[in-house]
Structures are given as C-alpha cells and as structure tokens.
Backbone bond lengths (Angstrom), bond angles and torsions (degrees), N, CA, C in turn:
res aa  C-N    CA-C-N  psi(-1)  N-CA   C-N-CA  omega(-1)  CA-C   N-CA-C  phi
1 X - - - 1.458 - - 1.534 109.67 -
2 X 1.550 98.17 134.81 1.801 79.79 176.30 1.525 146.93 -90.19
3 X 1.339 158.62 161.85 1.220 135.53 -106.45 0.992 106.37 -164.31
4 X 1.399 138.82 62.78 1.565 124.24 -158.11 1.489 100.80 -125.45
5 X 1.239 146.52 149.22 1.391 141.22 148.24 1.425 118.17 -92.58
6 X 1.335 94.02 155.42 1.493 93.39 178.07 1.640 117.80 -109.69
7 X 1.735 110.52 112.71 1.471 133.93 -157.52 1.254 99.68 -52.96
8 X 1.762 110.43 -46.12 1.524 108.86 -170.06 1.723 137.48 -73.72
9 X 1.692 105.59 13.77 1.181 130.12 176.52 1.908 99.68 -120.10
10 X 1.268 94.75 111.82 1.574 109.41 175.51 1.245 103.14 -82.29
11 X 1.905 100.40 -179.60 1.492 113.09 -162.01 1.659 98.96 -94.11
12 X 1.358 105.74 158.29 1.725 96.24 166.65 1.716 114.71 -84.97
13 X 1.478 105.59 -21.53 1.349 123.96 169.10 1.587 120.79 -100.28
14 X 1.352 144.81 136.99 1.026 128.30 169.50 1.588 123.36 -79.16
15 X 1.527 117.64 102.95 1.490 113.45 -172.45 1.733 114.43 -61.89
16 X 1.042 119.51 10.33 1.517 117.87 175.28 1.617 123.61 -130.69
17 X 1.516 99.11 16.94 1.504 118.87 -179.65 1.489 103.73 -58.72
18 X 1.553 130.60 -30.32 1.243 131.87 -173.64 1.180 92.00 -78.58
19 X 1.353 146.79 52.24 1.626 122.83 -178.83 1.975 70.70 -118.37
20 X 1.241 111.54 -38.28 1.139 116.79 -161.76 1.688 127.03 98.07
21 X 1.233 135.39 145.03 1.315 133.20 -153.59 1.903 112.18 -67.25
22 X 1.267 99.98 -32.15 1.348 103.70 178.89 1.940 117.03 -75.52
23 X 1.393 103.98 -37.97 1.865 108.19 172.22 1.427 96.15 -95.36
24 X 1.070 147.10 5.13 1.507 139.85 149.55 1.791 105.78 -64.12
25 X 1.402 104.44 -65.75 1.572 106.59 -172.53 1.603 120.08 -59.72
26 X 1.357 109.82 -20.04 1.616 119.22 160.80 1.128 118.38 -97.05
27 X 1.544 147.56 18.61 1.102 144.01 110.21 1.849 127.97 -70.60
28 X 1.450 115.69 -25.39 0.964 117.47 172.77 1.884 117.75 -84.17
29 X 1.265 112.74 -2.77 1.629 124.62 165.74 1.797 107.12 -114.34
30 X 1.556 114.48 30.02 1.118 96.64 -175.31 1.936 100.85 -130.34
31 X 1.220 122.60 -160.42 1.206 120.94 162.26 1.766 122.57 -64.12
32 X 1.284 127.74 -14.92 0.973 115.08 177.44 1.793 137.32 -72.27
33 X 1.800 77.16 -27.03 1.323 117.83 -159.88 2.182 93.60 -84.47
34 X 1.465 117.61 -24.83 1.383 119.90 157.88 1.140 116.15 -83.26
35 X 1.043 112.66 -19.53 2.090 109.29 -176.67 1.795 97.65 -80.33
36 X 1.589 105.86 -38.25 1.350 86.05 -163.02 1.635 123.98 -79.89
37 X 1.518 96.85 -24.13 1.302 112.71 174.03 1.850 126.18 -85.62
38 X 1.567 119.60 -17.05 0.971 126.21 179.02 1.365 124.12 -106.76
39 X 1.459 118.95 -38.65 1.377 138.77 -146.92 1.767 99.02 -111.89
40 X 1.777 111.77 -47.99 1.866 113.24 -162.73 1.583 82.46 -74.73
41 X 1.760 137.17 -71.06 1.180 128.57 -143.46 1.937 107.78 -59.12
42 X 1.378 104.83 -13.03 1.536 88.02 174.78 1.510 131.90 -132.85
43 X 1.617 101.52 37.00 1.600 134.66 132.81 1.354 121.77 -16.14
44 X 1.385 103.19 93.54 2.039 99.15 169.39 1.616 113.52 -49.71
45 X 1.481 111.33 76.65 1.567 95.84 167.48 1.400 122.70 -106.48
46 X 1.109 126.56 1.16 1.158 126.23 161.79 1.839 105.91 -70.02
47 X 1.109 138.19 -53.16 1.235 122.67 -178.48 1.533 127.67 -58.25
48 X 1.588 108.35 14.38 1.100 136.11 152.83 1.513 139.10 -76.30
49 X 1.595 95.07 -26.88 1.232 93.20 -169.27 1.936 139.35 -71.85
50 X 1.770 77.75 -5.33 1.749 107.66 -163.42 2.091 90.71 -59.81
51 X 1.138 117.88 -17.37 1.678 127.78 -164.41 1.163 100.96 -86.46
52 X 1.323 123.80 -15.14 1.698 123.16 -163.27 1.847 111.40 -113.79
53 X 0.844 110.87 173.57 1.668 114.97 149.50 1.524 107.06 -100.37
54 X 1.305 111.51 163.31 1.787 96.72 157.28 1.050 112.20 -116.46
55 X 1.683 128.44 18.32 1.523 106.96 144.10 1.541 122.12 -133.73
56 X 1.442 109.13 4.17 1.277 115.99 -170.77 1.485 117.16 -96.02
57 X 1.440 135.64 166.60 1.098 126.17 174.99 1.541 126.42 63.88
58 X 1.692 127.20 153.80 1.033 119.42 170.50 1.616 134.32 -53.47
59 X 1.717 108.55 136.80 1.061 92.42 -155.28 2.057 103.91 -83.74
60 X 1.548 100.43 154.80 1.283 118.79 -174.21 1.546 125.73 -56.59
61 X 1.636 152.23 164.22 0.998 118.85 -168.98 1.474 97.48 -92.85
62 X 1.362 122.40 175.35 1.550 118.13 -150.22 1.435 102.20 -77.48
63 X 1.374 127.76 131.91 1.158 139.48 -146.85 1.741 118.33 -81.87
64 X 1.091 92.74 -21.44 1.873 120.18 173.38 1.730 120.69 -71.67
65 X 1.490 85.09 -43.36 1.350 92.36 -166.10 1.949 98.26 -86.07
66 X 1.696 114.64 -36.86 1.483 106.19 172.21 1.229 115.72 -50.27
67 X 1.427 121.70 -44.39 1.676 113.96 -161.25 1.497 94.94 -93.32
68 X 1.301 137.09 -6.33 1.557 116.66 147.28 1.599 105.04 -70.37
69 X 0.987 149.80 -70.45 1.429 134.35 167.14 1.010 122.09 5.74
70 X 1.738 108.03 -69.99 1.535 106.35 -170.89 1.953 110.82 -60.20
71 X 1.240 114.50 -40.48 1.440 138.70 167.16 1.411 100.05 -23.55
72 X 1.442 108.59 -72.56 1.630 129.63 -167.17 1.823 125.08 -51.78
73 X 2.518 84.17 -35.96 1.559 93.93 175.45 1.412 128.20 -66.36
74 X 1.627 103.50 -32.90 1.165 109.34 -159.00 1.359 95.15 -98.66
75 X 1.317 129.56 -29.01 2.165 114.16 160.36 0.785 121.01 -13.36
76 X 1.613 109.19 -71.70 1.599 136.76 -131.36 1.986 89.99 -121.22
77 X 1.265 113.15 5.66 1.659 114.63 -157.89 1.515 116.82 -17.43
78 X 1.249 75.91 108.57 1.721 109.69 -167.24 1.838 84.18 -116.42
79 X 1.718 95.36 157.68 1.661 98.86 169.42 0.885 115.28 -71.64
80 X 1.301 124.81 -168.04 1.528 139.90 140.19 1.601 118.11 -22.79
81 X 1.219 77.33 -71.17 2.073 100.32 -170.41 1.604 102.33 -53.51
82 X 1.618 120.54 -44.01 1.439 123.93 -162.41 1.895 99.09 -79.64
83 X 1.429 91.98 -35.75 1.455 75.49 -172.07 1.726 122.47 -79.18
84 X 1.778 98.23 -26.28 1.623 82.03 165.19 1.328 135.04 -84.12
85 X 1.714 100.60 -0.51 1.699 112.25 159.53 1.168 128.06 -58.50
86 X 1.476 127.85 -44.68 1.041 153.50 125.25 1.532 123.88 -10.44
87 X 1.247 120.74 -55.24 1.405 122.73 -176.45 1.652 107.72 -75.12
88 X 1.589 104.07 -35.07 1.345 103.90 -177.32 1.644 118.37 -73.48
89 X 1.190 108.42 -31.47 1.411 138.39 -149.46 1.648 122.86 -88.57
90 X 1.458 89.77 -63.86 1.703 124.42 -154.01 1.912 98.05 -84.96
91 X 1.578 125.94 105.59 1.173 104.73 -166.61 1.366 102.45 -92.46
92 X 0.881 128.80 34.07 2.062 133.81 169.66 1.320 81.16 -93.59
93 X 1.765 140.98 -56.62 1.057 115.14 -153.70 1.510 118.09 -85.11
94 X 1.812 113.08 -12.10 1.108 114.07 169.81 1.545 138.36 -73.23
95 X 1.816 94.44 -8.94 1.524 124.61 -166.55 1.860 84.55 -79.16
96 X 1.494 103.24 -66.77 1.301 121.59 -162.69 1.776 103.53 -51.26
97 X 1.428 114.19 -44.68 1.674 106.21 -158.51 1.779 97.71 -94.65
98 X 1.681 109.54 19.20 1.503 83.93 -165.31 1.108 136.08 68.82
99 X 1.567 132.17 29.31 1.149 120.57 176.64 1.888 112.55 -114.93
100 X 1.180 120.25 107.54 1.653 120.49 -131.77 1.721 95.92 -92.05
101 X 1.335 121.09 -6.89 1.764 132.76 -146.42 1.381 94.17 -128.54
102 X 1.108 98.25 153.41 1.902 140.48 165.37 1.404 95.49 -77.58
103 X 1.151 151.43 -42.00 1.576 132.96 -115.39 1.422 86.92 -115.41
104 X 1.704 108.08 140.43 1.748 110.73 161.87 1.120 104.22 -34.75
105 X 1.700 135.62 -80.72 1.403 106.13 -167.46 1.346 141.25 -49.83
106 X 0.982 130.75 8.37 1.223 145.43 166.75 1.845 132.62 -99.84
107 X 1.381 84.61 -61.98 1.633 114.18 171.29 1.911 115.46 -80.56
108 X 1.162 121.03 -34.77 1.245 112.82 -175.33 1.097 128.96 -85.87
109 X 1.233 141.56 128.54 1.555 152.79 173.81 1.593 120.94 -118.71
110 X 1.322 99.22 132.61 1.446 101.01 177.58 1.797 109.88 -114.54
111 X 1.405 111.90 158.43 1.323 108.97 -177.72 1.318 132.55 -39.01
112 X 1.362 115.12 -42.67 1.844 152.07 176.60 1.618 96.56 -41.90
113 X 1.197 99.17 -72.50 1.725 112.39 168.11 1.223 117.12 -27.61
114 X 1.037 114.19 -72.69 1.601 134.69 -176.14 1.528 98.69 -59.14
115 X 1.681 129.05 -59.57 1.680 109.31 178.96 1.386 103.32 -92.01
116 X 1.350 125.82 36.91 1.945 112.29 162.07 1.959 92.69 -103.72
117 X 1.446 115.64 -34.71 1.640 120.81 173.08 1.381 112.77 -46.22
118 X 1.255 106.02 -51.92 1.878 121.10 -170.82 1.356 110.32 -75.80
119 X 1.407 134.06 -46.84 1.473 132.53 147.67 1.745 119.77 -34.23
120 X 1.408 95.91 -67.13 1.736 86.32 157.27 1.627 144.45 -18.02
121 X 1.475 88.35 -63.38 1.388 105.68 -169.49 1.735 108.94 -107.60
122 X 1.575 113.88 8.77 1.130 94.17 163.94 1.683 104.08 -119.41
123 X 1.028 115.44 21.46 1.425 122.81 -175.60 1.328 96.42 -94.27
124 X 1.415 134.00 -39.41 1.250 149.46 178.20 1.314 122.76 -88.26
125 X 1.075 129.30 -23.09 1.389 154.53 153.51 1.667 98.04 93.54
126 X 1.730 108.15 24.56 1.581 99.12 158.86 1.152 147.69 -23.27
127 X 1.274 96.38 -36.44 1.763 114.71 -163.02 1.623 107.87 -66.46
128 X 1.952 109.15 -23.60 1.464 99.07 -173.22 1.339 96.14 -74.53
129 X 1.777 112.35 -49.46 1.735 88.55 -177.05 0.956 155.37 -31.65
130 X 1.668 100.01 -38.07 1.462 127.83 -170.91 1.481 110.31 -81.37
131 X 1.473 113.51 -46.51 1.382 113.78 172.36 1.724 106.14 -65.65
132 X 1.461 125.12 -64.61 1.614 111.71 179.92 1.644 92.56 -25.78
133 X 1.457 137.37 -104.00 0.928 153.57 -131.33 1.638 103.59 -48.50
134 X 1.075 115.60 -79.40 1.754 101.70 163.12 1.673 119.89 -14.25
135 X 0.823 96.87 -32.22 1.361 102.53 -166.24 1.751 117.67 -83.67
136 X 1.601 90.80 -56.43 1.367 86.69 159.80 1.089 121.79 -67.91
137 X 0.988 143.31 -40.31 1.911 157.84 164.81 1.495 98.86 -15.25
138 X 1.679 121.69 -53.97 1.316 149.44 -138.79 1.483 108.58 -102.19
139 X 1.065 105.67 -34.16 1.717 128.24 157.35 1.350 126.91 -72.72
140 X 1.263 115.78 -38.36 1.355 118.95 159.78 1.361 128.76 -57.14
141 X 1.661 107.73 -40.46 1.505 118.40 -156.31 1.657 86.20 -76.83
142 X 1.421 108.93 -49.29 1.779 116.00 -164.62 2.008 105.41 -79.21
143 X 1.274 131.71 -24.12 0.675 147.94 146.07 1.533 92.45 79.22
144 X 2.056 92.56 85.46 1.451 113.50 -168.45 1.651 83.40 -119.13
145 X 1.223 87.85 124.79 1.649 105.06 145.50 1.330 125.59 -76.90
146 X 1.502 112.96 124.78 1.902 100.64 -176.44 1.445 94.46 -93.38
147 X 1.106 147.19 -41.49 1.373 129.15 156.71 0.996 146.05 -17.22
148 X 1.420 98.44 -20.48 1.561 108.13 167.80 1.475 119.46 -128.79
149 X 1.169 95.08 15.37 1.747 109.06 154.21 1.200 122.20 -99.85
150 X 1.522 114.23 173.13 1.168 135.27 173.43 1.436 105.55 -88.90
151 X 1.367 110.74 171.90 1.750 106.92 -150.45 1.636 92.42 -112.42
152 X 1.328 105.43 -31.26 1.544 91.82 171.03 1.734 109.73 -84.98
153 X 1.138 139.58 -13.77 1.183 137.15 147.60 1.167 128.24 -22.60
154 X 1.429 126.66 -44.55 1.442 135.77 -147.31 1.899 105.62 -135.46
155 X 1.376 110.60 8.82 1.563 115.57 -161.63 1.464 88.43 -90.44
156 X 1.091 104.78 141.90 1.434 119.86 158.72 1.757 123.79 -125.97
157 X 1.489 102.84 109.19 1.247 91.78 -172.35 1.614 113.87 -114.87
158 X 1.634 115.45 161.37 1.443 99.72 -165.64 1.320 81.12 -113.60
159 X 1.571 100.84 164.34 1.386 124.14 155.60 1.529 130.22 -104.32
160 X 1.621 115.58 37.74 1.077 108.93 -148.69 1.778 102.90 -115.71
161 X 1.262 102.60 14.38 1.447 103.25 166.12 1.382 92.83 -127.89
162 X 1.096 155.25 27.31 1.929 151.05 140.64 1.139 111.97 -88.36
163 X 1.946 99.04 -15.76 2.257 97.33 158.84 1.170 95.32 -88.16
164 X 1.426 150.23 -37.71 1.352 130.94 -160.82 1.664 99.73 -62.87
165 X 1.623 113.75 -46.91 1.748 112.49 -170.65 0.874 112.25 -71.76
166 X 1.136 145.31 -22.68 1.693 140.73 127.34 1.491 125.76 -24.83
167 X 1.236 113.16 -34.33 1.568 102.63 160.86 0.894 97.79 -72.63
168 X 1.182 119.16 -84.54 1.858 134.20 177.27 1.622 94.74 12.54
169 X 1.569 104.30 -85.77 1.498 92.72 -165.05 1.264 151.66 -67.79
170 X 1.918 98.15 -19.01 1.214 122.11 168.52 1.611 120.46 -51.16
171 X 1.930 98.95 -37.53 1.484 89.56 -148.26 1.745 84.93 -96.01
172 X 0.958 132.37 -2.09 1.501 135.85 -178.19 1.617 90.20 -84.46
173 X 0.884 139.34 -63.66 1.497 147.72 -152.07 1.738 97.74 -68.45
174 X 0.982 109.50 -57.18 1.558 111.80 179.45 1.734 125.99 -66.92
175 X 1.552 93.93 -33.59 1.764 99.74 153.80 1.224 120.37 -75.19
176 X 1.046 122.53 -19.32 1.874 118.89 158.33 1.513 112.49 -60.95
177 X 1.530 116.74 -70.01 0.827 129.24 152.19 1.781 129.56 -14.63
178 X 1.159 119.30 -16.23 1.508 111.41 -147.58 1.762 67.16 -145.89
179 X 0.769 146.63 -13.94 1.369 116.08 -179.74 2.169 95.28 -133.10
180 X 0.878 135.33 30.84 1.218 161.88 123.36 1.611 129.31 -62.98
181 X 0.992 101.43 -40.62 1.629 126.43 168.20 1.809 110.38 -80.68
182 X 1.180 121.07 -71.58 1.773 133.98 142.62 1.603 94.45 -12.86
183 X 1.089 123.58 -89.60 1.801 123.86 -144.52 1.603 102.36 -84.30
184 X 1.241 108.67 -49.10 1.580 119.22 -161.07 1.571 109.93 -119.31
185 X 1.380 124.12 65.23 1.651 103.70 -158.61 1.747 95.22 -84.48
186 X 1.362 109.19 -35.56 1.816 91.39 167.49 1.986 123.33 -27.75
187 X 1.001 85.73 -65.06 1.318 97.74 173.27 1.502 123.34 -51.07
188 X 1.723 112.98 -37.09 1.477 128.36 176.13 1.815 100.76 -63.98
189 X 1.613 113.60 -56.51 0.979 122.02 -178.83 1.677 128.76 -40.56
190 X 1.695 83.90 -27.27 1.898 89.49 -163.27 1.364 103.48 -71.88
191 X 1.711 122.78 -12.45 1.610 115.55 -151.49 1.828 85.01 -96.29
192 X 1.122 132.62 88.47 1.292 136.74 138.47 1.284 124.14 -7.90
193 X 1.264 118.09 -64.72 1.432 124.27 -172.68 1.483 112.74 -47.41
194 X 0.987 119.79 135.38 1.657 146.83 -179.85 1.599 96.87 -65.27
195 X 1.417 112.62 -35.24 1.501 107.38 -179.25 1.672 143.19 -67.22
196 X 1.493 88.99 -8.03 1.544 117.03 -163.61 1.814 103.54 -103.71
197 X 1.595 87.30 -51.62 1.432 72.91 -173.11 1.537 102.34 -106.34
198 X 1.497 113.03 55.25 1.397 108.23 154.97 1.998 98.57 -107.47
199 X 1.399 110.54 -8.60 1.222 91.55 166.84 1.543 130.40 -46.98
200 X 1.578 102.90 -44.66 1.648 100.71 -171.07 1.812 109.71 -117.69
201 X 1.255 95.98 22.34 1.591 108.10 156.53 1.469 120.04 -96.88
202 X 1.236 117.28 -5.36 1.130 121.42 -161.22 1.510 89.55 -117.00
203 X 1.730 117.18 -177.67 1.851 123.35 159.97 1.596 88.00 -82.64
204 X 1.497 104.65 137.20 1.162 101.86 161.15 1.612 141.03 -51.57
205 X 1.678 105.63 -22.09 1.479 114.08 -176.98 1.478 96.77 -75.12
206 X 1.226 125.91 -43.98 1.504 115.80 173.36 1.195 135.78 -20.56
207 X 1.366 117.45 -54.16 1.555 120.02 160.69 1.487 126.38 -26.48
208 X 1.799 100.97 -54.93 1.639 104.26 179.84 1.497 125.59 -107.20
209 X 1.519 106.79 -11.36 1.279 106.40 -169.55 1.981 98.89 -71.29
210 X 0.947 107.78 -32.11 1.871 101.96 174.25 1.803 107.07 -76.49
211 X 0.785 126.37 11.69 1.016 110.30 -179.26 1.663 121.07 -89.71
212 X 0.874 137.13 141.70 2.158 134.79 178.44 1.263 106.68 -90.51
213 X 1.299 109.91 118.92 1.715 108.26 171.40 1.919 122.01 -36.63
214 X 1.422 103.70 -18.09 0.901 110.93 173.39 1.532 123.28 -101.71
215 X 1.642 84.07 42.65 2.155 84.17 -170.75 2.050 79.36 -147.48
216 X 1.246 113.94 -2.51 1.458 106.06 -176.01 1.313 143.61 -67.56
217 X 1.342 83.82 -8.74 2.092 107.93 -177.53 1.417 81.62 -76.56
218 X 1.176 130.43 -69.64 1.559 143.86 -140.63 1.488 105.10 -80.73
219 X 1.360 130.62 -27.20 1.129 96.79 168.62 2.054 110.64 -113.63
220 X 1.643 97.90 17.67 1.317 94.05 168.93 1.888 108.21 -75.28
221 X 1.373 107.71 -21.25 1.778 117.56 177.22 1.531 99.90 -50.85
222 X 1.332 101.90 -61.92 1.371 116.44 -160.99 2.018 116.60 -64.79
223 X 1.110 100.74 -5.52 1.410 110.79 -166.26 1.645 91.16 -108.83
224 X 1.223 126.73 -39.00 1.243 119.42 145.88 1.375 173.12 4.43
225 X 1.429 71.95 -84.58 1.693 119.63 167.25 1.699 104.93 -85.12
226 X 1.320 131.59 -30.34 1.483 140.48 152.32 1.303 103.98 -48.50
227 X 1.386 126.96 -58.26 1.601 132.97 -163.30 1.656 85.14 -68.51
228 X 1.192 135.43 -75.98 1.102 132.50 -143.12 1.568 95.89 -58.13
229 X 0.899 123.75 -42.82 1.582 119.82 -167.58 1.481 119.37 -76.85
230 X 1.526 120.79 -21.38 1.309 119.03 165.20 1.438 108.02 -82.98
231 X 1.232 122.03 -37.70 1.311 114.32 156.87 1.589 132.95 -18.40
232 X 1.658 110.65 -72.87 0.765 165.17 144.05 1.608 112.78 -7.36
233 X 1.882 114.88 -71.83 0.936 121.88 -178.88 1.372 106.06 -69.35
234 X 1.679 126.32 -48.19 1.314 114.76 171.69 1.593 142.52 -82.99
235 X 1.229 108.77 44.71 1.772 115.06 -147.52 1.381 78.05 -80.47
236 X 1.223 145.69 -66.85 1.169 154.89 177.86 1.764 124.49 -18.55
237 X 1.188 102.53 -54.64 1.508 128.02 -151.38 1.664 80.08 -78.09
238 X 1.773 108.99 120.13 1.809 94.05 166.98 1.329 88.61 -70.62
239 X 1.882 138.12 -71.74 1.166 126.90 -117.19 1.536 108.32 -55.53
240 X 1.619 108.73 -35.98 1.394 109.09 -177.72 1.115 119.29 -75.82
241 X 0.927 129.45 -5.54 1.436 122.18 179.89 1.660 110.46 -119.01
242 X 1.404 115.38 17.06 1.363 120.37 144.88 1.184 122.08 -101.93
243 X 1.809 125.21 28.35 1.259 132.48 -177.96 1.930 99.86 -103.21
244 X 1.009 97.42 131.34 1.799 117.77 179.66 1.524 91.37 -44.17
245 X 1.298 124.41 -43.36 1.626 109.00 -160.91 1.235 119.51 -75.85
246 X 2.030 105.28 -32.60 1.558 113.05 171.99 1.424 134.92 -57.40
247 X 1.892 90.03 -35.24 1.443 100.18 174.08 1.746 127.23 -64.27
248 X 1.704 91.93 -52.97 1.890 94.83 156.04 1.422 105.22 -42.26
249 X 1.184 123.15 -47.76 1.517 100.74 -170.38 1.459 129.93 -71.22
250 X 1.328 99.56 -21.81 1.527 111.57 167.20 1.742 100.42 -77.47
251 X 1.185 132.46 -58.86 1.047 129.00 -178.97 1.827 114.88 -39.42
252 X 0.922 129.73 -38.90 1.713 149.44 168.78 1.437 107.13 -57.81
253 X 1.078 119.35 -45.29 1.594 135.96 -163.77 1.764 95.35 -90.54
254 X 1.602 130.52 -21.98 1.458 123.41 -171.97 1.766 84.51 -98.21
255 X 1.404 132.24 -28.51 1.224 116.84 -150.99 1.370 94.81 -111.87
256 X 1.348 141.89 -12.86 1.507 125.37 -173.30 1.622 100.32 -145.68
257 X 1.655 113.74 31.55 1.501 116.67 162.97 1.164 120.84 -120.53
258 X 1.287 136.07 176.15 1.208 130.98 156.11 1.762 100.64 -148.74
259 X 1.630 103.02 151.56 1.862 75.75 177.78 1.836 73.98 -150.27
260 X 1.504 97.86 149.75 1.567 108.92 174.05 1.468 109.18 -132.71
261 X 1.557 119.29 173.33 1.454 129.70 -169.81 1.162 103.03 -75.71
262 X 1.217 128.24 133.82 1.859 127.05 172.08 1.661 84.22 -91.40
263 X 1.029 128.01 139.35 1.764 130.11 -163.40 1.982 80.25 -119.10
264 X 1.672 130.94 -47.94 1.079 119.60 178.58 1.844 129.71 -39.97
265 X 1.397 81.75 -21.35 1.606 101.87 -160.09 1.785 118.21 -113.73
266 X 1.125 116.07 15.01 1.520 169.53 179.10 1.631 90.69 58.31
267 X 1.161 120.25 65.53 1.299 116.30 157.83 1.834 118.59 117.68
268 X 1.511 110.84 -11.83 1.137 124.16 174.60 1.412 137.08 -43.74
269 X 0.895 132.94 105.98 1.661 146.37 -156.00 1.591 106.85 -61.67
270 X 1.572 111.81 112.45 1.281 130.11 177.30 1.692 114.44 -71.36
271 X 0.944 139.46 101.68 1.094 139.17 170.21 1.135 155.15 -57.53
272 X 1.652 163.33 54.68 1.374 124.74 -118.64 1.950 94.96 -170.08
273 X 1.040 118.69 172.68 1.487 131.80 -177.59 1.737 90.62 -97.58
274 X 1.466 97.70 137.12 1.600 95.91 174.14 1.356 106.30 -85.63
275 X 1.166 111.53 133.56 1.581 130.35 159.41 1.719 124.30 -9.37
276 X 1.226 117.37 104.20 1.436 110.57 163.45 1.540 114.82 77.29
277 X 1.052 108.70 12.80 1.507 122.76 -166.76 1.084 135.74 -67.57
278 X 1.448 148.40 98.88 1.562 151.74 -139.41 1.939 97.90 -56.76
279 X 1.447 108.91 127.15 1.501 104.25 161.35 1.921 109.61 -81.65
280 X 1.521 103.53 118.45 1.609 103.63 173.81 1.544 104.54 -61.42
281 X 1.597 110.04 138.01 1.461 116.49 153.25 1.520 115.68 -68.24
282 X 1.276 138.92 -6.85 1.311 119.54 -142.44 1.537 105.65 -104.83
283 X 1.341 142.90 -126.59 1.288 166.07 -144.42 1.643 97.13 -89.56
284 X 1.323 117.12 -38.40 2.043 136.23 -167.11 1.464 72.64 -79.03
285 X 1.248 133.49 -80.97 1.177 134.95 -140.51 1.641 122.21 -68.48
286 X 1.222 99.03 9.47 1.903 118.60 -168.04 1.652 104.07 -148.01
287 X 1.441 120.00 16.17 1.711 93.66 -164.13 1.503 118.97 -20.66
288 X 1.191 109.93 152.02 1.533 113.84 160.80 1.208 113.46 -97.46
289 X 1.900 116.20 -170.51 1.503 121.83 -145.55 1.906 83.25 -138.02
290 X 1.757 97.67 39.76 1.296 117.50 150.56 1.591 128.93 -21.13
291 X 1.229 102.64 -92.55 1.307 129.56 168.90 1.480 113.28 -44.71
292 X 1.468 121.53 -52.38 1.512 125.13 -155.97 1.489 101.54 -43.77
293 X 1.578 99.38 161.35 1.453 127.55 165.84 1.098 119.87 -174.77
C-alpha cells in the first residue's frame, strides 16, 4: 500500500524535542536541517505510486523519506549496509528524512527495501528527476548561477543504476554457478579459483550490498571479466551450454559487455561493462530455477 506523508502539515508536538535544545540547534544550522526543509518536501513521490495500491496490502515504507535515502547514499556514498545503518541508526539522518519514532515501523529498514526503491527508480529512470531537482532546490537556497559555472563543477552524477547491474550480474553468475555444480559438479570442481565459488558460498546480496557507488565502475569490470571467462571456459562443452542458466549468461555478456583487442598486449581481450547501460526488467533480471535439480 502506498505510504507517503504529507511534509507540509507539521507536528502539534515536536518529535525530536528529546534531542534536546542544544543538539536540536546543531542540527537545525547544519545539513540536515537543508535536506529536510528544501530537498525531502520536493521528492517525485507521486510518480511512485503506479507500484502500490492505495488501499490494499501492507503498507510501504514511507515513500519520502526512501528516495531521500537513496539521495543521502550516493552524497556521502556509503554502501548498502552503511546506508541502511545509518537510516536506522544515525539521528542527523532521522532529523533530515523525517523519521520522528524509535519503533521498527518507522525506524527499521532492511536491504530488500532499499534494492526494491532502486529497481523502481531505475527502471523508470527516476533517479534523473530526482537528482535534477535536488539540485536545483540546492541552487536556489545557495543562489548558484550555473552560467557562471563550469559544467563539471555543478554535475551530479548517480550511481544508482551500476548498483542495479551489479545485481544483475551477481545473481545471473551465481545461478549458473549453482546449477553447474547440481548437473555437472566435475566441471564445478575444475574452477579452482576462490572467486567463483565464493558466489554461492557466500548470501548472494553480499557481493553488492558492500560495495560504494563510488567503487561501481571497478567492480562492474571485474564481474565481467568473470562472465567472460565462464563463458569462455565452456564454449566447447555442448551439455553446458545447453543449460538455460549459461545461455542467460551469455545473453548478459551480449547486452551489458563490450570487450576490445588490447593491440599493446599482442591481441589480448579488453574486458569491461558497457557504459551507462539500461538494467532489463525481464527474464535476465529474475533468472529462474530452470535448470535446478
């Protein structure tokens, strides 16, 4: 159900009076005290609402305060893990996102939350709105002319669909993985590397939830360069590569790779995630449990 409050109706009580008058007045002269008043009340959340019912089902976590979240991660680019530590935790960020309560329903967030928001809004490509708008919001208050800036000065860029392809690849790579092991474990056995089979030794969210938007180029290479090489090792093998999971995986590797000749290196295969690249909702974005047995 969907979940939004409305910023422009205040409290009759102040829910942050316990901060006390002295850590009130240093949050209210600080950054929180502009996020909450400039930046949360003018949040695209209505173009959210198409995800919800408005009366059915549990209701959603409050919709204002998530997409300041995502805002907050990529500032300060914090992971996954830090930022919903943070949301629960950190009371600058509870001052800033509006969140007035102690109580799990209010205060608690789980990871799921945090990547069902980012799917949202990068499926839709929300995130530019939301970021333009901050921005101008932020320009107003400081009363920046971009005209008289420089253009990389004033850019704000998100990283919040190079976390979505990070799921993307993890969870494709590890369902290969996991049903390779199932049918063919000889074959599972042969891959030595510690790197492969920490996919399905590990929780799968592990892979990305540590990761910093500002670490996402670098290990989208590296997730890659994994695809290319299981690829790679089994080009040969029909049985494996008439398995539903290999083919997604080849399918992943035609739509979000690119690899070129290093000519320095007499011919050596460049590796890398192509640039800016749409995450598919469809069949890639869900493997199934096809293959299993």
């Amino acid at each position: 159900m969907f979940h939004v409050k409305d910023n422009k109706q205040g409290y009759f009580f102040d829910p942050f009076e316990h901060f006390g008058p002295k850590r009130l007045s240093v949050l209210k002269n600080s950054w929180p005290e502009i996020f909450r008043s400039e930046i949360l009340p003018a949040l695209p959340v209505e173009s959210l609402r198409k995800y919800y019912h408005d009366k059915n089902g549990r209701p959603s976590k409050e919709i204002r305060s998530m997409l300041g979240l995502m805002i907050l991660q990529q500032m300060l680019d914090l992971t996954d893990e830090k930022a919903v530590g943070a949301f629960m935790f950190d009371a600058r960020w509870s001052y800033a996102l509006d969140v007035p309560g102690d109580s799990d329903g209010e205060a608690y967030l789980c990871l799921k939350s945090l990547w069902t928001m980012r799917k949202h809004l990068t499926d839709d490509g929300l995130y530019v709105e939301m970021f333009e708008q901050a921005t101008k919001n932020l320009s107003e208050v400081f009363k920046v002319d971009f005209d008289k800036q420089r253009l990389d000065s004033v850019q704000i860029q998100s990283n919040m669909r190079h976390l979505g392809r990070i799921a993307l690849f993890s969870r494709t790579i590890k369902k290969f993985l996991l049903n390779l092991k199932r049918q063919h474990r000889t074959h599972f056995d042969q891959l030595e590397s510690a790197r492969f089979k920490s996919y399905i030794n590990k929780k799968e969210e592990a892979l990305f939830a540590a990761v910093k938007p500002s670490e996402t180029a670098k290990t989208l290479s590296l997730l890659a360069e994994d695809t290319h090489f299981l690829l790679r090792q089994f080009s040969s093998n029909e049985k494996v590569k008439s398995m539903s999971s290999f083919q997604l995986l080849s399918r992943l590797f035609k739509e979000q790779c690119t690899s070129v000749d290093d000519l320095e290196n007499k011919g050596t295969k460049i590796i890398s995630a192509k640039p800016n690249h749409e995450v598919p909702s469809d069949s890639l974005q869900n493997p199934s449990d096809e293959d299993a047995g």
